[in-house]
TORRO-32064 format. One line per field, with one value per atom (N, C-alpha, C): x negated, y, z; residue in three letters. Coordinates in nm, 3 decimals. Layout:
% residues N
xx <- X:...
yy <- Y:...
zz <- Z:...
resn <- ALA:...
END
This chain:
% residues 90
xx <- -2.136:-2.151:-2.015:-1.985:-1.842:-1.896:-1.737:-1.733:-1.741:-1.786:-1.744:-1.619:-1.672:-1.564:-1.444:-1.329:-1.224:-1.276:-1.232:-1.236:-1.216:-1.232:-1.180:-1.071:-0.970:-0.796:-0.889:-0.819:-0.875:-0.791:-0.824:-0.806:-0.700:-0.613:-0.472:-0.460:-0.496:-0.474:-0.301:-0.298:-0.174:-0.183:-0.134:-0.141:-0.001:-0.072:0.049:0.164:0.182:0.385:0.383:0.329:0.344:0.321:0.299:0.281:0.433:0.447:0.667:0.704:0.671:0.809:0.775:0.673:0.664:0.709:0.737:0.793:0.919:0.975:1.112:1.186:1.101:1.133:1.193:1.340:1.368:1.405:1.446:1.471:1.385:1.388:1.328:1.303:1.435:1.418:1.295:1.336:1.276:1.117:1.061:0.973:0.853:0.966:0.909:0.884:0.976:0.943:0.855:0.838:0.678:0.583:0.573:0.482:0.440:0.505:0.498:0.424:0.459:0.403:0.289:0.277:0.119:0.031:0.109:0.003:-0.061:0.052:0.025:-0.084:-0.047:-0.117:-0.304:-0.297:-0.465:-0.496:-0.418:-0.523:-0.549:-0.471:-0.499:-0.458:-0.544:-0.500:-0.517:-0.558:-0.510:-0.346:-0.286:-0.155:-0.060:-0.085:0.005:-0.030:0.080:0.061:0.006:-0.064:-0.104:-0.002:-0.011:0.082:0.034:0.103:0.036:-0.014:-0.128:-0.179:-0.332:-0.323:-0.474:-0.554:-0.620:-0.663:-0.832:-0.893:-1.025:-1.069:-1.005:-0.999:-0.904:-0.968:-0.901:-0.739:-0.689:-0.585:-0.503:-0.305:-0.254:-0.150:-0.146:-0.063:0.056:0.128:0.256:0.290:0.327:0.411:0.517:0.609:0.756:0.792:0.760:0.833:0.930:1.008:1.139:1.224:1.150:1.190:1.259:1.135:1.191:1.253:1.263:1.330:1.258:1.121:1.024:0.931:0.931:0.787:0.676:0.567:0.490:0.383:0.344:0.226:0.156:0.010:-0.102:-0.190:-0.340:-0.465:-0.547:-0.676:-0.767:-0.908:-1.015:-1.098:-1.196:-1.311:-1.470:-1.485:-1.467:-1.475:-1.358:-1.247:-1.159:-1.085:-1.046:-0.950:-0.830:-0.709:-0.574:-0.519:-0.508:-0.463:-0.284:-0.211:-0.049:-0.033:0.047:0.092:0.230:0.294:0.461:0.546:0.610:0.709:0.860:0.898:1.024:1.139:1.257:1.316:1.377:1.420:1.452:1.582
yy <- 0.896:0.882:0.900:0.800:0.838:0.907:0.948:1.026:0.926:1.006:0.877:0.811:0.733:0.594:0.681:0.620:0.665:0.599:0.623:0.591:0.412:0.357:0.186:0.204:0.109:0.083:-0.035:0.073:-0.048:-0.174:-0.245:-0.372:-0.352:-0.453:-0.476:-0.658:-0.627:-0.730:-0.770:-0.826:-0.852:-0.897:-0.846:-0.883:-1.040:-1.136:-1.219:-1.197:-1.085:-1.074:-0.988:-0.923:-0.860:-0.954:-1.086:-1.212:-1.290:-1.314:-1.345:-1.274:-1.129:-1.049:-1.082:-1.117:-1.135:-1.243:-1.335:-1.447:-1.430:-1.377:-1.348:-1.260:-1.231:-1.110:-1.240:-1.184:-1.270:-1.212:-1.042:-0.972:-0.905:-0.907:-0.847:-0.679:-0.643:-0.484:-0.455:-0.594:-0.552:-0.597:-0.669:-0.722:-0.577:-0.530:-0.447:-0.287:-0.254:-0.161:-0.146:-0.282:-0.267:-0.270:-0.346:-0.342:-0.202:-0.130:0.007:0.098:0.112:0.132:0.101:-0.008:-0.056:-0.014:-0.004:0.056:0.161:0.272:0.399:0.385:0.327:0.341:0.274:0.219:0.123:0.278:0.339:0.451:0.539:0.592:0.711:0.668:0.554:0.518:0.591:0.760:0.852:0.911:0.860:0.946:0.941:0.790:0.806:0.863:0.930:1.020:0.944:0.966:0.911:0.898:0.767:0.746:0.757:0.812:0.858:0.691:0.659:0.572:0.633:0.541:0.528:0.426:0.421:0.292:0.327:0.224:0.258:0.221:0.147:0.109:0.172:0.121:0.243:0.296:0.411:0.470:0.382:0.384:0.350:0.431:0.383:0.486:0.462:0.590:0.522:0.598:0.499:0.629:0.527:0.676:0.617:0.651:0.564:0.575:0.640:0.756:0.783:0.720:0.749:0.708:0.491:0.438:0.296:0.283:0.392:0.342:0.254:0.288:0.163:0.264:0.177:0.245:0.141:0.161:0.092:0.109:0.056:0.084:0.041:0.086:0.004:0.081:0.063:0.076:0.072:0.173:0.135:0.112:0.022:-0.028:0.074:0.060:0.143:0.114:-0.029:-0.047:-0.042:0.010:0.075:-0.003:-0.136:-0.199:-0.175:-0.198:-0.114:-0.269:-0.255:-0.353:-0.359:-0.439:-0.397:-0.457:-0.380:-0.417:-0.474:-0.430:-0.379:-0.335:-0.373:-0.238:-0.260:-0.167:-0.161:-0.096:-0.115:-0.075:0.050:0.144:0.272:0.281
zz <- -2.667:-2.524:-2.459:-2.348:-2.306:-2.188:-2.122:-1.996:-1.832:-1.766:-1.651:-1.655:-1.549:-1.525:-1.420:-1.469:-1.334:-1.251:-1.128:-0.970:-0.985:-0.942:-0.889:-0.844:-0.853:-0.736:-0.659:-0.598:-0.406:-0.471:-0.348:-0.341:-0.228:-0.303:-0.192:-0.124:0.057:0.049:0.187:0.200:0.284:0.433:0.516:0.641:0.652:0.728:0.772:0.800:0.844:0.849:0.676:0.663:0.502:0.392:0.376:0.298:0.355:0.482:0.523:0.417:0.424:0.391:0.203:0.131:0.027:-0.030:0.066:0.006:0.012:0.060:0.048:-0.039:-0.121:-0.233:-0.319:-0.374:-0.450:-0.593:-0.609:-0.686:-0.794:-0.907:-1.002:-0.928:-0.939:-0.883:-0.743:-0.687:-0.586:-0.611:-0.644:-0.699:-0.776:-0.880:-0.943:-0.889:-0.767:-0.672:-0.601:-0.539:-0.413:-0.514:-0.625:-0.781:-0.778:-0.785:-0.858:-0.729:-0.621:-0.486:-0.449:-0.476:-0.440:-0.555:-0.673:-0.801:-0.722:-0.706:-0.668:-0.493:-0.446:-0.332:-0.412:-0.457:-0.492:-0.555:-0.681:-0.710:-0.646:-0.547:-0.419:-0.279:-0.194:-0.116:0.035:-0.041:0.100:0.075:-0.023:-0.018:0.120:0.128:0.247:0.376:0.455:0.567:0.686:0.741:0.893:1.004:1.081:1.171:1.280:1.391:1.543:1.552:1.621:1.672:1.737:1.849:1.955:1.918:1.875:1.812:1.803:1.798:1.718:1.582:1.525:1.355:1.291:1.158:1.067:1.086:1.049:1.050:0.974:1.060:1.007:0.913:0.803:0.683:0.681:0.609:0.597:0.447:0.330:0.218:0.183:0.145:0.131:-0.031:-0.134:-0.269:-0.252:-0.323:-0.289:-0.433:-0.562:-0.668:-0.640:-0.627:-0.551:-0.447:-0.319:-0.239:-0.143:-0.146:-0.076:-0.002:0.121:0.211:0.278:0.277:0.255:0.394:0.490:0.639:0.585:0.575:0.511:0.610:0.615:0.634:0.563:0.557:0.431:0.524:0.448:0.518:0.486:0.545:0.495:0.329:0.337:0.161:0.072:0.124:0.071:0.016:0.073:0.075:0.161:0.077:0.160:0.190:0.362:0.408:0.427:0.389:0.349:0.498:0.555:0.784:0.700:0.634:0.598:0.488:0.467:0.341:0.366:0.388:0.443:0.295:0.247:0.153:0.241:0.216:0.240:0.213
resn <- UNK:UNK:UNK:UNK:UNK:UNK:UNK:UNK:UNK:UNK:UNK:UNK:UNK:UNK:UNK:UNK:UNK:UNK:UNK:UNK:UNK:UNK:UNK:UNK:UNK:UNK:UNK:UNK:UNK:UNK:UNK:UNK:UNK:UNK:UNK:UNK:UNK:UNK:UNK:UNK:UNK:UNK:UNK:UNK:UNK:UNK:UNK:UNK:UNK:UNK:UNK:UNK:UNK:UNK:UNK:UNK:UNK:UNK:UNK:UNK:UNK:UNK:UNK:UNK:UNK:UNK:UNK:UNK:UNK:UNK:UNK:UNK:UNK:UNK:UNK:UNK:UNK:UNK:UNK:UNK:UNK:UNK:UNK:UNK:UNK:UNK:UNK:UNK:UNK:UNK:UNK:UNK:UNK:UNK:UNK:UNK:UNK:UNK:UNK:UNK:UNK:UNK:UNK:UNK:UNK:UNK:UNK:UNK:UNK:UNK:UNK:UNK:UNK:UNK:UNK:UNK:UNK:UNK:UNK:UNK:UNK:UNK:UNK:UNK:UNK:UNK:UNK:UNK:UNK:UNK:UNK:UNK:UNK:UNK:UNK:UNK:UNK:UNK:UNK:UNK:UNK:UNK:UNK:UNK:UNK:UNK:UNK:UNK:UNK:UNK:UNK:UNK:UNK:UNK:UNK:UNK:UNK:UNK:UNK:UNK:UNK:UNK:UNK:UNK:UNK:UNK:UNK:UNK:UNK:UNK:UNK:UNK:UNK:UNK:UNK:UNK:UNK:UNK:UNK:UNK:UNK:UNK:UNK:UNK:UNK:UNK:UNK:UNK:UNK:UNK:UNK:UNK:UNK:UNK:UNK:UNK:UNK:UNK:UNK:UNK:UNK:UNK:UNK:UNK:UNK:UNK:UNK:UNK:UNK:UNK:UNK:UNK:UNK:UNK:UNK:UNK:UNK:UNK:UNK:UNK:UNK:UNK:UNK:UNK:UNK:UNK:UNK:UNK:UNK:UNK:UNK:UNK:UNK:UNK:UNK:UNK:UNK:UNK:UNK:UNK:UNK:UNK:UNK:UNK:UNK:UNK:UNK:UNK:UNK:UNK:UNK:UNK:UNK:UNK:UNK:UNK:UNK:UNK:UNK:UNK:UNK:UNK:UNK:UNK:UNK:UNK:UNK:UNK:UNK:UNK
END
């Protein structure tokens, strides 16, 4: 008999200016940085800190890789999809 299942990684999907900024990735490094970021954000997509906002939908996040050098605005939905606003290199 096995043990439970880990958790699910959310689902990452991209906001229209965060799909611009993806096409413009032209670098392996860089490529493989927001890679690694978004890993981390799908398995715990409360890590990132909350950003002041008035809003009535979901909270907007913010985490900053320090190892990559990458920071990332996202939102997570009711069904726990992390919506990408942004990622800014640091």
């Amino acid at each position: 008999m096995t043990g439970p299942h880990p958790p699910r990684r959310a689902r990452i999907a991209f906001s229209d200016s965060a799909a611009e900024q993806l096409e413009k990735i032209t670098g392996e490094a860089e490529i493989h940085a927001l890679d690694r970021t978004l890993v981390v954000i799908s398995v715990d997509p409360e890590i990132g800190r909350p950003v002041a906002a008035h809003t009535t939908g979901p909270q907007l996040r913010r985490y900053t890789d320090e190892l990559e050098a990458v920071r990332v605005l996202y939102f997570v939905t009711a069904l726990r999809t992390v919506g990408v606003v942004a990622y800014i290199e640091v």
